[in-house]
N, CA, C, O and CB atoms as a CASP TS submission, in Angstrom:
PFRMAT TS
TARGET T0000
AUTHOR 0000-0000-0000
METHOD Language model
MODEL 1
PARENT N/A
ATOM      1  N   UNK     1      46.257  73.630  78.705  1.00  0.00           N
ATOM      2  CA  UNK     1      45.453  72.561  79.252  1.00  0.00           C
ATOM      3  C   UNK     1      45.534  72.534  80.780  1.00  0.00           C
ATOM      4  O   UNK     1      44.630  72.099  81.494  1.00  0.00           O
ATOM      5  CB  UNK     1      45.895  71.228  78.673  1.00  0.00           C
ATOM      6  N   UNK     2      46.566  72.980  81.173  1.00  0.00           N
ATOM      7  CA  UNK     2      47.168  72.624  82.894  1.00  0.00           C
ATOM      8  C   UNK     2      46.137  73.819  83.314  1.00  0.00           C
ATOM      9  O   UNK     2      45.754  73.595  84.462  1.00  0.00           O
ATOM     10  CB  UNK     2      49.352  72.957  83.440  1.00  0.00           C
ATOM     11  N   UNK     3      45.563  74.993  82.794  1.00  0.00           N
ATOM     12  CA  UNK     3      45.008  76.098  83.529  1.00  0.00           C
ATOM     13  C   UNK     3      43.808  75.468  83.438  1.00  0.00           C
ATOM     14  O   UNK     3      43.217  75.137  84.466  1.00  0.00           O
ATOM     15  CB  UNK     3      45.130  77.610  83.018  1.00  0.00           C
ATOM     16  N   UNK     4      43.336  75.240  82.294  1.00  0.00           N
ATOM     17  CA  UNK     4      41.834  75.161  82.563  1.00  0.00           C
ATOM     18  C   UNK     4      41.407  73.853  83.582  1.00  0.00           C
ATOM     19  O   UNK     4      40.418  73.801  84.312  1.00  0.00           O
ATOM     20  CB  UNK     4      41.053  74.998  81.039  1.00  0.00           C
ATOM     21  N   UNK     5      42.471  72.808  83.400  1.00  0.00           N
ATOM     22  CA  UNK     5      42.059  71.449  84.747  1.00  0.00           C
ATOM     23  C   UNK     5      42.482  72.611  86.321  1.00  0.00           C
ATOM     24  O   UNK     5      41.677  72.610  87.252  1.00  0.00           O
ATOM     25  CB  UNK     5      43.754  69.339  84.605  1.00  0.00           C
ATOM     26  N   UNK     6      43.383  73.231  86.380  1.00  0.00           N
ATOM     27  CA  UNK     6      43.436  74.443  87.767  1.00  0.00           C
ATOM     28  C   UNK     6      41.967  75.272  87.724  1.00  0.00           C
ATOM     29  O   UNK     6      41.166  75.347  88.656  1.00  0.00           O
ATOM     30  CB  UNK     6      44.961  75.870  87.515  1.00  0.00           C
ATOM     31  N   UNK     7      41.872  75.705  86.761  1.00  0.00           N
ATOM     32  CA  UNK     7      40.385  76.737  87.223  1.00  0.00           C
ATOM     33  C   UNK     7      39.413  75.296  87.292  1.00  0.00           C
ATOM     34  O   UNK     7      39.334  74.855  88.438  1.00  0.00           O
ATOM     35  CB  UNK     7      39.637  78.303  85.616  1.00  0.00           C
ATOM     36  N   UNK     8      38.895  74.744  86.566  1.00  0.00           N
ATOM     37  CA  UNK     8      37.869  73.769  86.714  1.00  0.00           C
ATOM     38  C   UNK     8      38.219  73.280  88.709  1.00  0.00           C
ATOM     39  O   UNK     8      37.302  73.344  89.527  1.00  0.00           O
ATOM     40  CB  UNK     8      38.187  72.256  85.228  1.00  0.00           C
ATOM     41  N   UNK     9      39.482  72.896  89.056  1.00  0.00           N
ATOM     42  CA  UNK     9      39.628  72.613  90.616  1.00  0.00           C
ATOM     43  C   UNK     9      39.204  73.603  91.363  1.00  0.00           C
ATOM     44  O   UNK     9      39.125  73.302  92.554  1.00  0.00           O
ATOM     45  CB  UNK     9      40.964  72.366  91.085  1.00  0.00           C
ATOM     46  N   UNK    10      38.801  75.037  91.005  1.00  0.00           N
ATOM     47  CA  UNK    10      38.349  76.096  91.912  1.00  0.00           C
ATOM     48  C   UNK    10      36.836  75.175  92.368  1.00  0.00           C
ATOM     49  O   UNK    10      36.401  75.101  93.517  1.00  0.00           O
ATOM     50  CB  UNK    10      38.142  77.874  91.004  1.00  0.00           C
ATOM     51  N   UNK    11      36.351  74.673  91.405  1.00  0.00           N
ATOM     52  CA  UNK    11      34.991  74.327  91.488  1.00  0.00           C
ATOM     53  C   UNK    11      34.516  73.194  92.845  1.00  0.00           C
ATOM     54  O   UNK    11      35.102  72.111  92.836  1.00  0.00           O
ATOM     55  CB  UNK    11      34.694  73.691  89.999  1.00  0.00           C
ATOM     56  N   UNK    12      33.941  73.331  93.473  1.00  0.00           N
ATOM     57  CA  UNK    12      33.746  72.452  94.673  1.00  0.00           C
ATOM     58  C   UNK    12      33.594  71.310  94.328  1.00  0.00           C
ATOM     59  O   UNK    12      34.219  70.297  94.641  1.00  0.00           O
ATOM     60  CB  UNK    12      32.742  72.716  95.489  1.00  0.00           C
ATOM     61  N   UNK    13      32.392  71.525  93.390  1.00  0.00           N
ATOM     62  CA  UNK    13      31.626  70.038  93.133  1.00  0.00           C
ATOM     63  C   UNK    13      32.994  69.526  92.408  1.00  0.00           C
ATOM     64  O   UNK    13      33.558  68.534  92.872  1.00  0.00           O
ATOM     65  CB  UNK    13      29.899  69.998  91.964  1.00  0.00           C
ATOM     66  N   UNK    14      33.512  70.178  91.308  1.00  0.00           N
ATOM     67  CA  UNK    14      34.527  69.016  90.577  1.00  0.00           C
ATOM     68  C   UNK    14      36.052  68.947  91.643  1.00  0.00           C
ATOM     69  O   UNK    14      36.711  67.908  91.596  1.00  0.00           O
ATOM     70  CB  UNK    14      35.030  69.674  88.595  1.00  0.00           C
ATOM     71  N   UNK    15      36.329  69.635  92.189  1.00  0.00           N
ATOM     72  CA  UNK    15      37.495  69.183  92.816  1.00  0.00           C
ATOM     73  C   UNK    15      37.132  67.942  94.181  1.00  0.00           C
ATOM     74  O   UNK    15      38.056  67.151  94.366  1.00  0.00           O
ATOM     75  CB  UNK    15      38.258  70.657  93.373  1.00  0.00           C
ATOM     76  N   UNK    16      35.847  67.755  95.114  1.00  0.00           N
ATOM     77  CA  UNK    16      35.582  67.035  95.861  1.00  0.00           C
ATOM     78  C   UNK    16      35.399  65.914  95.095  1.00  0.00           C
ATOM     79  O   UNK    16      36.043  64.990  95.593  1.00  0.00           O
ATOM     80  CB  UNK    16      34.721  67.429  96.602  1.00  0.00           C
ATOM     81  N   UNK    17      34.658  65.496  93.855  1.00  0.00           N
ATOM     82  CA  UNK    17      34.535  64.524  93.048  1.00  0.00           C
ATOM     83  C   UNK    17      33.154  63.650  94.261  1.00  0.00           C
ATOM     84  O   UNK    17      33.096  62.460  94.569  1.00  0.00           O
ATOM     85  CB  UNK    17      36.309  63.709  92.653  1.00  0.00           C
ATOM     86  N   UNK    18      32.101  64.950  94.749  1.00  0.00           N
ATOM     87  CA  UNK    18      31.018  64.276  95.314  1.00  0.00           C
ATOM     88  C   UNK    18      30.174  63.140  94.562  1.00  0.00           C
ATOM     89  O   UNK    18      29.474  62.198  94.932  1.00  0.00           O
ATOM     90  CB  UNK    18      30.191  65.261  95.655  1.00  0.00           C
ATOM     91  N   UNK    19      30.558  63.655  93.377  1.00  0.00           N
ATOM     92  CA  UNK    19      28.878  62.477  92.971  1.00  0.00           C
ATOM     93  C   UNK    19      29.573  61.619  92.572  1.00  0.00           C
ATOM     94  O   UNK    19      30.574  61.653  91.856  1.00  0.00           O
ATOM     95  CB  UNK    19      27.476  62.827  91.639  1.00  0.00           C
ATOM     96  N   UNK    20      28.882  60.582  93.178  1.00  0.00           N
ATOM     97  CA  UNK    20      28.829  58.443  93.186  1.00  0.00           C
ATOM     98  C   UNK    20      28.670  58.657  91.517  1.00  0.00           C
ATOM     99  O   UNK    20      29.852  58.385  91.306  1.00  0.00           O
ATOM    100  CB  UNK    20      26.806  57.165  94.298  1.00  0.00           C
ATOM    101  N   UNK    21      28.157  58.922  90.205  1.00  0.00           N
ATOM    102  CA  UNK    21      27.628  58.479  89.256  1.00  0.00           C
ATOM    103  C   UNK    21      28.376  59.440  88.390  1.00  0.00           C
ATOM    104  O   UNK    21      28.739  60.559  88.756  1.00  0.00           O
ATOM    105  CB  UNK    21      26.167  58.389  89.289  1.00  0.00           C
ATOM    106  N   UNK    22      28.664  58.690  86.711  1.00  0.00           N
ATOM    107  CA  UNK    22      29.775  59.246  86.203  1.00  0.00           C
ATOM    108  C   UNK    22      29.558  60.264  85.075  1.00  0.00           C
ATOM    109  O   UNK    22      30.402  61.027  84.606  1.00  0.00           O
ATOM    110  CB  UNK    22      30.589  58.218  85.796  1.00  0.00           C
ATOM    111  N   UNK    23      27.814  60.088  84.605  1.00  0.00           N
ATOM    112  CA  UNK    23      26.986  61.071  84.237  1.00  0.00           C
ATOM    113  C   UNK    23      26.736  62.119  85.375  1.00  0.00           C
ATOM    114  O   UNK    23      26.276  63.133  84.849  1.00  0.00           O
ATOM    115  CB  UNK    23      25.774  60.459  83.775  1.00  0.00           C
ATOM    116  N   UNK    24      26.842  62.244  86.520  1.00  0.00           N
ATOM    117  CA  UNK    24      26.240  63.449  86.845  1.00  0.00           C
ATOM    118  C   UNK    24      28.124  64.286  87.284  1.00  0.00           C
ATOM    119  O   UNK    24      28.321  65.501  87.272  1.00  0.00           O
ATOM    120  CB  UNK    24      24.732  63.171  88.409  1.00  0.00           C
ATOM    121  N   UNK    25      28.883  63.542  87.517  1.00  0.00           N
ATOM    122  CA  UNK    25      30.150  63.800  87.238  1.00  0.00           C
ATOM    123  C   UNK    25      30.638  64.896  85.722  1.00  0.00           C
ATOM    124  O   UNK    25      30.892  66.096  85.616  1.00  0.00           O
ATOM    125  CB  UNK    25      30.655  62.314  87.164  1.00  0.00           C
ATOM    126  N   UNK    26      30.591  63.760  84.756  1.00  0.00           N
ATOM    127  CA  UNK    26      30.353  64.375  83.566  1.00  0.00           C
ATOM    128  C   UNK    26      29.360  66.087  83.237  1.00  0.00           C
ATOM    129  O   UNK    26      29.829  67.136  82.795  1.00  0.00           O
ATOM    130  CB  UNK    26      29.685  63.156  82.948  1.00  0.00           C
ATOM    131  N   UNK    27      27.963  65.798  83.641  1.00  0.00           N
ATOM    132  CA  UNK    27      27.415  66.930  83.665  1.00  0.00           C
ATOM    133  C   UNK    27      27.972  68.225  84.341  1.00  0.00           C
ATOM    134  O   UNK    27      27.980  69.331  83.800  1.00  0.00           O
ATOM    135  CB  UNK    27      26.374  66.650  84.095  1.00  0.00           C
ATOM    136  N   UNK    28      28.441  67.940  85.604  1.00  0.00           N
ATOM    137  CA  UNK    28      29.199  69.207  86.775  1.00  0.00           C
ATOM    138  C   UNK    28      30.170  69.481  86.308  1.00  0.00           C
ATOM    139  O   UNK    28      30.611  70.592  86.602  1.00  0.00           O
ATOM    140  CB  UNK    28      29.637  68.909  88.288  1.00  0.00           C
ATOM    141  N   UNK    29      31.068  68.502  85.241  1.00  0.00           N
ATOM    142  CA  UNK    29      32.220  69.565  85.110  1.00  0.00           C
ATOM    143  C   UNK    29      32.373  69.707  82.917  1.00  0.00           C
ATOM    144  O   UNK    29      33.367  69.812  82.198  1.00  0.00           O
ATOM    145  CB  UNK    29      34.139  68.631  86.220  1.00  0.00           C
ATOM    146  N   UNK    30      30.965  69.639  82.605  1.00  0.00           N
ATOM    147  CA  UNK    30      30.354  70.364  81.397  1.00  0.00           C
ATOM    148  C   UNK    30      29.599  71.898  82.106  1.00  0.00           C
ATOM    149  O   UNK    30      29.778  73.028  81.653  1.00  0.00           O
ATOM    150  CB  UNK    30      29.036  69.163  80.554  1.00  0.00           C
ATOM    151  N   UNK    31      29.027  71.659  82.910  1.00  0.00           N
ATOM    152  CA  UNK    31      28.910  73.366  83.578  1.00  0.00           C
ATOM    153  C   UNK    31      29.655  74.136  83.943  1.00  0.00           C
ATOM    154  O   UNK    31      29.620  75.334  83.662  1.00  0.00           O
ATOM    155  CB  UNK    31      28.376  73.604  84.555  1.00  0.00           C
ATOM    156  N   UNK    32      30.674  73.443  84.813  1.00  0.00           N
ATOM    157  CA  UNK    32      31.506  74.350  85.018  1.00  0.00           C
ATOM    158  C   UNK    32      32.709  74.806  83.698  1.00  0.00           C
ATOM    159  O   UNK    32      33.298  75.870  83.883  1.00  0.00           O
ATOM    160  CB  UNK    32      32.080  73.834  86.263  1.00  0.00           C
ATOM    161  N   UNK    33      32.943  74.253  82.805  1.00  0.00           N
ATOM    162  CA  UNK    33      32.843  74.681  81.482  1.00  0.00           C
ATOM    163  C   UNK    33      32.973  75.440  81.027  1.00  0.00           C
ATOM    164  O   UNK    33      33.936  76.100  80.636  1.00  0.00           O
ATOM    165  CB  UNK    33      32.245  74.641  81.053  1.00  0.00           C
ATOM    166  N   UNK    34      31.131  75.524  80.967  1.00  0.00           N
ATOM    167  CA  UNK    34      30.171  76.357  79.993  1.00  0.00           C
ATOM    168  C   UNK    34      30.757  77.828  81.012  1.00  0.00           C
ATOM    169  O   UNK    34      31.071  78.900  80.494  1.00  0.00           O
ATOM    170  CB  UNK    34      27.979  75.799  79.997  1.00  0.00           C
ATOM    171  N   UNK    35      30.797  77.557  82.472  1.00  0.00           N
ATOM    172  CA  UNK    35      30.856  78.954  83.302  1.00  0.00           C
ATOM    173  C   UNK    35      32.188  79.666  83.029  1.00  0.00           C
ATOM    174  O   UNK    35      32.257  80.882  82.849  1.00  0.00           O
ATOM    175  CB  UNK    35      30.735  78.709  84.981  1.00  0.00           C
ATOM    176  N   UNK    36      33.462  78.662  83.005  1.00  0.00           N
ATOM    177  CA  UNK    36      34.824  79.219  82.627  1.00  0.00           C
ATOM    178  C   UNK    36      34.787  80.169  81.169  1.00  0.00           C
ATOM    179  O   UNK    36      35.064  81.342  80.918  1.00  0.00           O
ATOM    180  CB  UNK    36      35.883  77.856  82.434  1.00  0.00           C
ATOM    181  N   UNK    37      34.315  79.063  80.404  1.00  0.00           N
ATOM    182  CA  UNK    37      34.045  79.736  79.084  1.00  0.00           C
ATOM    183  C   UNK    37      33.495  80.945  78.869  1.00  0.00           C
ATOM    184  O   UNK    37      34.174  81.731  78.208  1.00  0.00           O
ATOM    185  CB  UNK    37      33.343  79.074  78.424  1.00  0.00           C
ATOM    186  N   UNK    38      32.318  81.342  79.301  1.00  0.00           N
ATOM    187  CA  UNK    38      31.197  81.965  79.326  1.00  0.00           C
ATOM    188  C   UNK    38      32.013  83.397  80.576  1.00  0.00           C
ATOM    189  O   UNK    38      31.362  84.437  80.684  1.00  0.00           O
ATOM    190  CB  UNK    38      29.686  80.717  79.895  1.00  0.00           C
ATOM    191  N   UNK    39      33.043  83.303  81.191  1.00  0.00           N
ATOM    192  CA  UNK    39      33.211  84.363  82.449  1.00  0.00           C
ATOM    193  C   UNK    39      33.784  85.409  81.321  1.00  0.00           C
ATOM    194  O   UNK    39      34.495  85.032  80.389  1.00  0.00           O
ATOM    195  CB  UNK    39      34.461  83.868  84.026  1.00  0.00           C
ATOM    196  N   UNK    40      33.450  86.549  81.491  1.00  0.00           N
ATOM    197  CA  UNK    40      34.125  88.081  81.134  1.00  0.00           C
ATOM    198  C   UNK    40      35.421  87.978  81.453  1.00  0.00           C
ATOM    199  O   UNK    40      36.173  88.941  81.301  1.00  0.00           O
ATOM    200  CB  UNK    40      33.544  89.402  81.957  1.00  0.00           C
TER
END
């Protein structure tokens, strides 16, 4: 669990925690996700 919250922090958008709103929050770090998941 501790790696994947470390790789998800590589992510800009989810480690700055830019977006004001907790759906588009939610959405950015369901993509980044799908991208961890999804990497070779």
């Amino acid at each position: 669990m501790e790696r994947t919250i470390n790789a998800l922090k590589n992510f800009r958008a989810v480690a700055t925690r830019f977006d004001k709103r907790a759906y588009v929050l939610h959405g950015t770090v369901t993509l980044a996700s799908i991208r961890l998941w999804l990497r070779p």
